[in-house]
N, C-alpha and C positions, 0 to 999 in steps of 0.2 A: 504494500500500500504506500503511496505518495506522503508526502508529509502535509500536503493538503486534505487530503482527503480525511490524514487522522486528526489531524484538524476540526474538520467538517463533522466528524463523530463525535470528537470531543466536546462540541459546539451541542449535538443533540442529547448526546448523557447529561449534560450541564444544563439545560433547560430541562429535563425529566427529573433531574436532582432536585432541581429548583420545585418544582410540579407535587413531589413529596414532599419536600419541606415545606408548604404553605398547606399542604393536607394535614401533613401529621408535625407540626412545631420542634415536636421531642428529639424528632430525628438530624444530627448534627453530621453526619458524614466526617467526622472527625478525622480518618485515615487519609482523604481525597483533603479537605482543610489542611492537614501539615505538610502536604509536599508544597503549599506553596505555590500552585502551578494552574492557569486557566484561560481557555482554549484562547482569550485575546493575548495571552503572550506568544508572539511569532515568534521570536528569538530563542526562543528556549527549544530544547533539538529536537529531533522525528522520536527519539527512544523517549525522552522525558514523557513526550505527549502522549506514546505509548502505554509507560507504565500509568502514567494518569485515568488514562480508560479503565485499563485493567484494574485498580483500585476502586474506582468509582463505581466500574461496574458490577464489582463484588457487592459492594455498599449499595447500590441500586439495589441487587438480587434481597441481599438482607431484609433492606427497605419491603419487596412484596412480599416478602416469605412473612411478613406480621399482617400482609393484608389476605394472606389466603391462595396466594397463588400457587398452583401443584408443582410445576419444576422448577422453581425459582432456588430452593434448595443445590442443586445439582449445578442452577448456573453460576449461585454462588461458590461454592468449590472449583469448579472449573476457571471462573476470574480469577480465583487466591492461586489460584496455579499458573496460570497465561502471569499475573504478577511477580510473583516469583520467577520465572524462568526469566523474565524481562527485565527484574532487577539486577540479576546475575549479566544478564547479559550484558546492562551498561556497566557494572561494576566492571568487565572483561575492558570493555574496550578503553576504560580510564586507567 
């Protein structure tokens, strides 16, 4: 994927993030908050924006799995995972 285009994803988890937070208050996405990182910073690299996803979209899946949804469970594990393998990987190339 382009670094636009993770961009462009970025951009849609971050308004769906947004979309639960004004549903449910409680929920702070606290993990996606500390990296410090969002989708209008250009500058910041194609992996950063990467892991970003992957966090958030862990945090997303958590976010539905309190509202009911059946595999949200599974997509969350799978984020924690796509994250991890993605932190590793910037950690290589620095």
């Amino acid at each position: 994927m382009h670094k636009e285009e993770l961009i462009s994803l970025h951009q849609m988890l971050f308004e769906i993030k947004d979309y639960f937070a004004d549903y449910n208050p409680e929920l702070k996405f606290s993990g996606y908050q500390s990296l410090k990182i969002n989708p209008s910073q250009l500058h910041k690299s194609k992996m950063e924006h990467k892991y970003a996803i992957f966090v958030l979209g862990n945090e997303l899946a958590n976010a539905m799995k309190d509202v009911e949804f059946s595999a949200s469970g599974r997509i969350s594990a799978r984020m924690r995972e796509l994250a991890a393998k993605t932190l590793k990987e910037m950690e290589y190339i620095q």
